[in-house]
C-alpha positions in Angstrom: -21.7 23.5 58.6 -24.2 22.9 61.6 -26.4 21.7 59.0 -24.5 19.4 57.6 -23.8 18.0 60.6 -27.4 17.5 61.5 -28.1 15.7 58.4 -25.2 13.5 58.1 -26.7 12.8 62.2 -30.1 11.8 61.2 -28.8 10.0 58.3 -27.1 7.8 60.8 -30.5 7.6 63.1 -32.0 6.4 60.1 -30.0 3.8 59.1 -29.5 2.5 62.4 -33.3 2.0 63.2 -34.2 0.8 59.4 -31.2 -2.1 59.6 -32.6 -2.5 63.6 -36.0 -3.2 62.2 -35.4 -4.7 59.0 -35.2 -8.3 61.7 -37.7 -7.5 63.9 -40.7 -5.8 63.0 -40.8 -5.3 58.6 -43.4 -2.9 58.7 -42.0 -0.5 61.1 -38.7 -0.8 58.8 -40.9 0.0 55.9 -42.3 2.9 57.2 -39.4 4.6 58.0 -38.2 3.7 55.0 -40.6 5.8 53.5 -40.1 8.7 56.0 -36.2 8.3 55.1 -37.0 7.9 51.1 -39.0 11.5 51.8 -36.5 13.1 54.3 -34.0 12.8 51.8 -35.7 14.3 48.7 -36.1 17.7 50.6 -34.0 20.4 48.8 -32.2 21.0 51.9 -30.8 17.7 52.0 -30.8 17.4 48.2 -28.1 20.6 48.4 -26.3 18.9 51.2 -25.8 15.6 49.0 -24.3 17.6 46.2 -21.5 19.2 48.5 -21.3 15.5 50.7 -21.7 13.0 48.0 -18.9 10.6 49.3 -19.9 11.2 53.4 -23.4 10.0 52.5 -21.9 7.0 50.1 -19.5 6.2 52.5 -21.8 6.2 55.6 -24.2 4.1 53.7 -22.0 1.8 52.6 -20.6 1.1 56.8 -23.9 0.0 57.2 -24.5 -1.9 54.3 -27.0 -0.7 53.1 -27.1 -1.4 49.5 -30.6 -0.7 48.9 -30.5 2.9 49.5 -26.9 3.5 48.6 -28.2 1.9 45.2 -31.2 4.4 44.9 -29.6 7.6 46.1 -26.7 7.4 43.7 -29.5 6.3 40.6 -31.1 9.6 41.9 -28.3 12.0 41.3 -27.5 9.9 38.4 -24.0 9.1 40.2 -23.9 5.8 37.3 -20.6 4.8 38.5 -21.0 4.2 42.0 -24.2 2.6 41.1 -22.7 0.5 38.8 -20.0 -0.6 41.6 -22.5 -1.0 44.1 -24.2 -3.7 41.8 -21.0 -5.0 40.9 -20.1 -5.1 44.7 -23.5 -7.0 45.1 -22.9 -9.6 42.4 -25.8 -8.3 40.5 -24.1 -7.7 36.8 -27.1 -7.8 34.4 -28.4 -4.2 36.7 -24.8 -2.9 36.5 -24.9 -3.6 32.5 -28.5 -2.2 32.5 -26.9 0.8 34.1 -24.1 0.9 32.0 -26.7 0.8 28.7 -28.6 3.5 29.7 -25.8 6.5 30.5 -23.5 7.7 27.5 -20.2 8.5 29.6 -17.8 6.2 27.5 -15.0 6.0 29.9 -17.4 3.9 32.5 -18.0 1.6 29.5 -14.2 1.1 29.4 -14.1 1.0 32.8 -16.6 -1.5 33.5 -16.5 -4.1 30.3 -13.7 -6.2 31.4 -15.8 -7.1 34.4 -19.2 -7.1 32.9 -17.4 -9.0 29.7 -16.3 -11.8 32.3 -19.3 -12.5 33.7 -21.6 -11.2 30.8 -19.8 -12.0 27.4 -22.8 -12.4 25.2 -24.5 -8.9 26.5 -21.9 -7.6 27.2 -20.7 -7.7 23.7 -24.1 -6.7 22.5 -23.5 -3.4 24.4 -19.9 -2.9 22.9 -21.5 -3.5 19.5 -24.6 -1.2 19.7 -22.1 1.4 20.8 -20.5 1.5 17.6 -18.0 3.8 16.7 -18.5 5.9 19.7 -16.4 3.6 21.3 -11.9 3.2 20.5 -11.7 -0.5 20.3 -8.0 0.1 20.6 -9.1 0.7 24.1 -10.5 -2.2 25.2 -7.8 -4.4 23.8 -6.3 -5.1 27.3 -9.5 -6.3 29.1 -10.1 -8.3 26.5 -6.7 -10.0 26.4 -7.2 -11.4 29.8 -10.1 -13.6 28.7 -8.9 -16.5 27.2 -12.2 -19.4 27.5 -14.1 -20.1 23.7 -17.1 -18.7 24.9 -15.7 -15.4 25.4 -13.5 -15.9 22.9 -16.0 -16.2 20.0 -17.6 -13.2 21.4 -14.5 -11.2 21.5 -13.9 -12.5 17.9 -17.2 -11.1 16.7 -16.7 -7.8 18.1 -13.6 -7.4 16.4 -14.9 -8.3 13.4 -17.9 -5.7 13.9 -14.7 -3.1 14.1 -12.9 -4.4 10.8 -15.9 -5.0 8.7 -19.0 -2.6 9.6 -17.0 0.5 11.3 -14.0 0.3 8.8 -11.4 0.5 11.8 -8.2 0.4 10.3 -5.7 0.2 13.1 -3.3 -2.5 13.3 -3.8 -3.9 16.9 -7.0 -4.6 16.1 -6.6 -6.6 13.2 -3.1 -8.4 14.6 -5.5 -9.3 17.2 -7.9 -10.7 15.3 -5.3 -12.6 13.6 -4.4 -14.0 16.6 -7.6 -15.3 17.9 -8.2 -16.6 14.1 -5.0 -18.6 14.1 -5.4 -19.9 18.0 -9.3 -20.8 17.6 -10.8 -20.8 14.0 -8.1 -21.6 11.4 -10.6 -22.1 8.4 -11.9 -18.0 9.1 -7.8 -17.1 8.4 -6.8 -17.3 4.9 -10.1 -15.7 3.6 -9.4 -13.0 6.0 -5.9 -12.3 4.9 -7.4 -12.5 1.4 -9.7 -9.9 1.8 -7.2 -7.8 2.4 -5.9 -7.9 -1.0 -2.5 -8.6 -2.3 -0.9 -5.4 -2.0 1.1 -4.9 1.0 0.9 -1.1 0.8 -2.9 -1.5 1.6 -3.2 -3.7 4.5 -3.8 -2.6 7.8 -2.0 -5.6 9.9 1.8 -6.6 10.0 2.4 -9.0 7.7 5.3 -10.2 9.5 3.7 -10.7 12.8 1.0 -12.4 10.9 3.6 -14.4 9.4 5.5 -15.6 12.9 2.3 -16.4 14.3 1.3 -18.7 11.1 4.2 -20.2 11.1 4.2 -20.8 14.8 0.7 -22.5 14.7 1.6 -24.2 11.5 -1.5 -22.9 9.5 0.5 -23.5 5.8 -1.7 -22.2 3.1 -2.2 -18.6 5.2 1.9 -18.8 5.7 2.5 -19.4 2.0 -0.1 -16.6 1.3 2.2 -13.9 3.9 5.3 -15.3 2.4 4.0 -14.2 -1.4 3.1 -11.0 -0.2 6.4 -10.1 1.7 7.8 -11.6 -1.8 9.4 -14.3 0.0 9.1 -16.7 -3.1 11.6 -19.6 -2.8 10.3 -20.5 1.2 6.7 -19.7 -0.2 7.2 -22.2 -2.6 9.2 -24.9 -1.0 6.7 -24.9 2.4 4.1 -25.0 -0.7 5.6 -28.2 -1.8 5.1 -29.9 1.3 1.8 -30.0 1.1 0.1 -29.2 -2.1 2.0 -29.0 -5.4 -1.1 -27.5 -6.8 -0.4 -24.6 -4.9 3.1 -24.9 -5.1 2.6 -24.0 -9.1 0.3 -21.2 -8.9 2.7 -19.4 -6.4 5.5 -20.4 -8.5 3.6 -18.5 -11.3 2.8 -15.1 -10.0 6.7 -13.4 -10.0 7.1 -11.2 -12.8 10.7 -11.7 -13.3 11.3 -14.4 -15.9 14.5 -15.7 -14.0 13.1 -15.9 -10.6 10.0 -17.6 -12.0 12.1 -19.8 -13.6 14.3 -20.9 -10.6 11.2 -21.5 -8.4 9.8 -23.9 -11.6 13.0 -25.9 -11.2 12.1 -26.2 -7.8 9.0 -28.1 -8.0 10.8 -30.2 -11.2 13.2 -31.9 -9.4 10.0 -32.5 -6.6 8.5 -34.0 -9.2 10.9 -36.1 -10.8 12.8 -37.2 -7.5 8.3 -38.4 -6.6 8.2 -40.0 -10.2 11.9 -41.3 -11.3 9.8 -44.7 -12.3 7.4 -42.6 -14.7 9.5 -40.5 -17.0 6.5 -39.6 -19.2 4.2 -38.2 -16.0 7.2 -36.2 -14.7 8.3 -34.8 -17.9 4.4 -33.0 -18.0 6.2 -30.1 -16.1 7.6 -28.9 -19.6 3.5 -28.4 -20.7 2.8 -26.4 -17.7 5.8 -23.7 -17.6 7.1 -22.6 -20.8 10.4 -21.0 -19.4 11.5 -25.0 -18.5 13.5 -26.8 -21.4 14.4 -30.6 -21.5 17.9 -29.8 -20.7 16.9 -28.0 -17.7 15.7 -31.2 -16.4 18.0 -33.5 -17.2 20.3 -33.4 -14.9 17.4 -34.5 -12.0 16.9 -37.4 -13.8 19.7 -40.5 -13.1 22.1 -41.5 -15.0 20.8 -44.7 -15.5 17.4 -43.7 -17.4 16.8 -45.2 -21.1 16.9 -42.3 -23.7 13.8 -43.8 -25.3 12.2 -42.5 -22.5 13.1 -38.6 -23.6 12.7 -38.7 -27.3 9.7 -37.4 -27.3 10.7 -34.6 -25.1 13.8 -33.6 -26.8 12.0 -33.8 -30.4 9.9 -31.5 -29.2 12.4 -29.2 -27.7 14.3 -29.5 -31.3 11.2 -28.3 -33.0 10.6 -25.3 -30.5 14.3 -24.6 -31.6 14.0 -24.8 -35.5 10.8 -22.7 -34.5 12.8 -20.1 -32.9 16.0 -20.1 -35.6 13.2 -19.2 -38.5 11.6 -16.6 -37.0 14.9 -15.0 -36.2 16.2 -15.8 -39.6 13.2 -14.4 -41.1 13.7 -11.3 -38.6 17.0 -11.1 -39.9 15.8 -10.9 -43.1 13.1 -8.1 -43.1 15.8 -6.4 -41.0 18.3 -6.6 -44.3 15.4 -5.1 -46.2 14.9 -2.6 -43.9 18.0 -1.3 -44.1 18.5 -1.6 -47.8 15.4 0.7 -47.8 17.0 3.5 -45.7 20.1 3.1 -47.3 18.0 3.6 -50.7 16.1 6.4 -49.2 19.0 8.0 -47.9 21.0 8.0 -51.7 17.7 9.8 -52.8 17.8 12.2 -50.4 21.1 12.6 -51.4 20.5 13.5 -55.0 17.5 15.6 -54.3 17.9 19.2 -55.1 15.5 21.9 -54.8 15.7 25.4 -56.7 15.9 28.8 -55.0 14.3 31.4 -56.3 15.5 35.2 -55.7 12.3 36.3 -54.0 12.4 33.3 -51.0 13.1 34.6 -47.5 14.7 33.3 -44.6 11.8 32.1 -42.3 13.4 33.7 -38.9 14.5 37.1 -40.1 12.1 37.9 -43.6 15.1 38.5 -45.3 16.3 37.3 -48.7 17.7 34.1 -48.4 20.5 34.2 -51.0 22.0 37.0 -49.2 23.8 34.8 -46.6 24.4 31.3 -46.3 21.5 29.4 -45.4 19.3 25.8 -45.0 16.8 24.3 -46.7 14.5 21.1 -44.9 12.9 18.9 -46.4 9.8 20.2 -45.1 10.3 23.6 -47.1 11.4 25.6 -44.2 14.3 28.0 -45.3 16.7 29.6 -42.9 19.7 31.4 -42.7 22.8 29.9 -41.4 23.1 32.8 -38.3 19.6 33.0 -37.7 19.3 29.0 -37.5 22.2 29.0 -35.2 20.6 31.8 -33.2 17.5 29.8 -32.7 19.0 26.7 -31.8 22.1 27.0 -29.7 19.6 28.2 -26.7 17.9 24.9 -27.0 20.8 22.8 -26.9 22.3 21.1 -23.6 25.8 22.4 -22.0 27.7 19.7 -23.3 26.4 19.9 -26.8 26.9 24.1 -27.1 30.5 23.3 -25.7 31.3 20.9 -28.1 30.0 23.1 -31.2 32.0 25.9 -29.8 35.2 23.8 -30.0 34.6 22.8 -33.6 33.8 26.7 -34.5 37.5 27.6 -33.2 38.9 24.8 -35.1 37.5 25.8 -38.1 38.9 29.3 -37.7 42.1 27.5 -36.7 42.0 25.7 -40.0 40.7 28.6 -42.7 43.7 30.7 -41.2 46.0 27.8 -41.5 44.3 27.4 -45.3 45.1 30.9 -45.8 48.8 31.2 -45.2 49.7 28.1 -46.6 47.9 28.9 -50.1 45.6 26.4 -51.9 47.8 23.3 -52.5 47.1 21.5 -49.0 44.3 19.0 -48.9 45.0 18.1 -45.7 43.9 21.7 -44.3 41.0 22.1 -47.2 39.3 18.2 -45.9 40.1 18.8 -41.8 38.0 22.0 -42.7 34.7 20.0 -44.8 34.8 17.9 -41.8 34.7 20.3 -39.1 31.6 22.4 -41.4 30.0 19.1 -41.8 30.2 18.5 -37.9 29.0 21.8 -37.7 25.8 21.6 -39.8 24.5 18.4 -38.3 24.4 20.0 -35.0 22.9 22.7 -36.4 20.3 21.5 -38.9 19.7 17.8 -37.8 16.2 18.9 -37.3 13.8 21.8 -38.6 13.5 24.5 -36.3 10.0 24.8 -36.8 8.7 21.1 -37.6 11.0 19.4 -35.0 11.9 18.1 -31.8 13.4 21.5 -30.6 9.8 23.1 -31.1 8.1 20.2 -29.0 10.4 20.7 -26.5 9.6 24.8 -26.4 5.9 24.1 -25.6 5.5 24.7 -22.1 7.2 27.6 -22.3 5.6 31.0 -22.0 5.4 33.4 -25.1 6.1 36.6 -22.8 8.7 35.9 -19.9 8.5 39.8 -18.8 4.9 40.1 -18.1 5.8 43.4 -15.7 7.4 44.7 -18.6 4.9 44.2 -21.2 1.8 45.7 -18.4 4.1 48.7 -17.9 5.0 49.3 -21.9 0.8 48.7 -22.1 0.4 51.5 -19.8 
């Protein structure tokens, strides 16, 4: 303690003769300077700074001495309270030298707004060379308070150093840049937003925002572009139309739907032909460029008073297109008459096809004879038992479809017990009964068990389901 106190005396002896001096008689005030420069390198002292940084700082700075307060602090590598100190002195390009040379990022944060003021060019130079060691995110508030174009263009080039060379993806950073691009260089904006693609899932800046603020500053083609991609087609268009019809089409163009693109078509029709009511012929062209507009579409844009010579062009065409259209649906009428006369034909075929049985062919589920039981025969040559086919397919078969064959089995039984008691002579019973089988048998064997659609549907489905089971049985 007694120590201390002795330093932070002689200190104060020191500083007091060198300022006394520094008018009077120079090379006295250099010579202790030097005995000063050497008093306070001793370790003694040096371990006395490290406990009484801020007495020494603040002592120094009562004085005003910036010249030693400057060197002690570069000495223990104190960077920030050098870098105040030549702030505090006016002397920015040592406090950005300063700033350059250390690698504690939160003095850069600190200390750009004020250095970017004075400094923009270097100062952005700095921001730059730090690359992604820096958030830019960060900054964003320093740099908002600087408004002029000089350090606007340099606050414009550091954001695009983010976006473009460090891939930095946040939002603020690129509604910002947005911002500055609508406010000071218009012609950078569209190519911008366009380099962001078309897909609004993929862009890293608010679309809407960017919308407001190009709507605000009345930058049109970059507003048309925001309204396409927020799919705000009918303003897109019509704000389109104000300027450049050009555009107006090719916007008009992109919508998939055929009845949206159609609507924003009529839009720039009745443009046209409200611009061009003298020239029939010119506005008329419209037809040639969309082929979802018909004559009669446009008609009624057109006044009353217009000679029909001037549409007979037009509507001969349309009547063409027409007769166009009536033949190729008459002639798809047509193949579609032969097309069914062919199944019909295939189907009386099938019909009359029979296939013979012999007594050594076996059911293809079971291995058993197949004129034993009832049984199936497809047309690919699969043969199968009646029970075993319906064994195979019921679990395949959806709720409602296994309900509704279960219902027609009970009706049948319903109607061969009826059958039974009331003998032979009622045909209503016997056909109720062929129609219920026949019910029956296409939900059964409407496909091949093995070549059809119930087998594809089986093929992600394990062969063993018990694999305990089967390693136990194995053991």
């Amino acid at each position: 303690m007694q120590s201390t106190m002795l330093i932070v005396w002689m200190v104060e002896l020191y500083l007091v003769e060198i300022s006394r001096c520094a008018v009077d008689n120079p090379e006295r005030e250099r010579e202790l300077q030097k005995e000063f420069d050497a008093f306070m390198q001793t370790a003694i002292v040096i371990d006395c700074m490290k406990k009484n940084r801020a007495v020494i700082y603040d002592l120094m700075a009562s004085h005003g001495d910036s010249h030693n307060l400057t060197a002690l602090t570069t000495i223990h590598r104190d960077y920030e309270s050098v870098i105040q100190q030549y702030v505090n002195q006016g002397r920015f390009e040592d406090a950005l030298a300063v700033l350059r040379a250390q690698s504690r990022q939160e003095l850069v944060y600190k200390y750009a707004p004020v250095l970017m003021e004075e400094l923009p060019v270097e100062t952005i130079k700095l921001l730059i060379a730090q690359g992604k060691r820096l958030d830019p995110v960060k900054l964003i508030p320093a740099l908002l308070c600087l408004d002029s174009a000089k350090h606007v263009a340099e606050i414009v080039k550091y954001l695009e150093f983010c976006i473009h060379s460090t891939g930095c993806s946040d939002a603020a950073i690129h509604n910002y840049l947005i911002q500055l691009y609508s406010e000071h260089f218009r012609d950078k904006l569209l190519t911008f937003l366009e380099t962001q693609g078309k897909d609004i899932t993929m862009i890293s800046y608010d679309a809407h925002y960017a919308l407001r603020i190009c709507l605000n500053q009345k930058i049109q083609d970059a507003s048309v572009f925001l309204q396409c991609l927020l799919e705000q087609w009918v303003p897109a268009v019509e704000l389109a139309l104000s300027f450049d019809t050009a555009l107006a089409k090719l916007t008009a163009s992109q919508p998939t739907d055929q009845t949206l693109r159609k609507k924003l078509w009529l839009l720039i029709a009745e443009k046209e032909i409200r611009g061009k009511h003298e020239n029939v012929q010119e506005a008329l062209q419209i037809l040639k460029e969309c082929d979802l507009l018909r004559i009669e579409d446009l008609l009624p844009y057109f006044s009353d008073f217009q000679k029909i010579d001037h549409f007979k062009e037009a509507i001969c065409e349309s009547l063409k297109e027409y007769n166009v259209k009536i033949q190729e649906q008459r002639k798809d009428m047509e193949d579609s008459a032969k097309s069914a006369e062919r199944v019909r034909a295939e189907l009386q075929t099938f019909r009359n096809r029979s296939v013979t049985v012999g007594a050594q062919e076996q059911c293809a589920v079971c291995g058993v004879y197949l004129l034993l039981k009832p049984f199936f025969i497809f047309h690919c040559g699969h043969k199968f038992h009646g029970d075993c086919l319906e064994r195979q397919i019921v679990p395949q078969l959806d709720a409602e479809v296994v309900n509704h064959l279960m219902n027609l089995k009970q009706q049948l039984t319903v109607a061969q017990a009826a059958q039974n008691h009331s003998g032979d002579s009622m045909d209503v019973i016997t056909n109720n009964k062929e129609h219920l089988k026949a019910q029956i048998e296409d939900i059964l064997a409407s496909d091949c068990l093995y070549c059809g659609e119930v087998m594809i549907k089986t093929i992600d489905k394990t062969f063993i389901e018990n694999w305990e089971k089967v390693d136990s049985d194995w053991q």
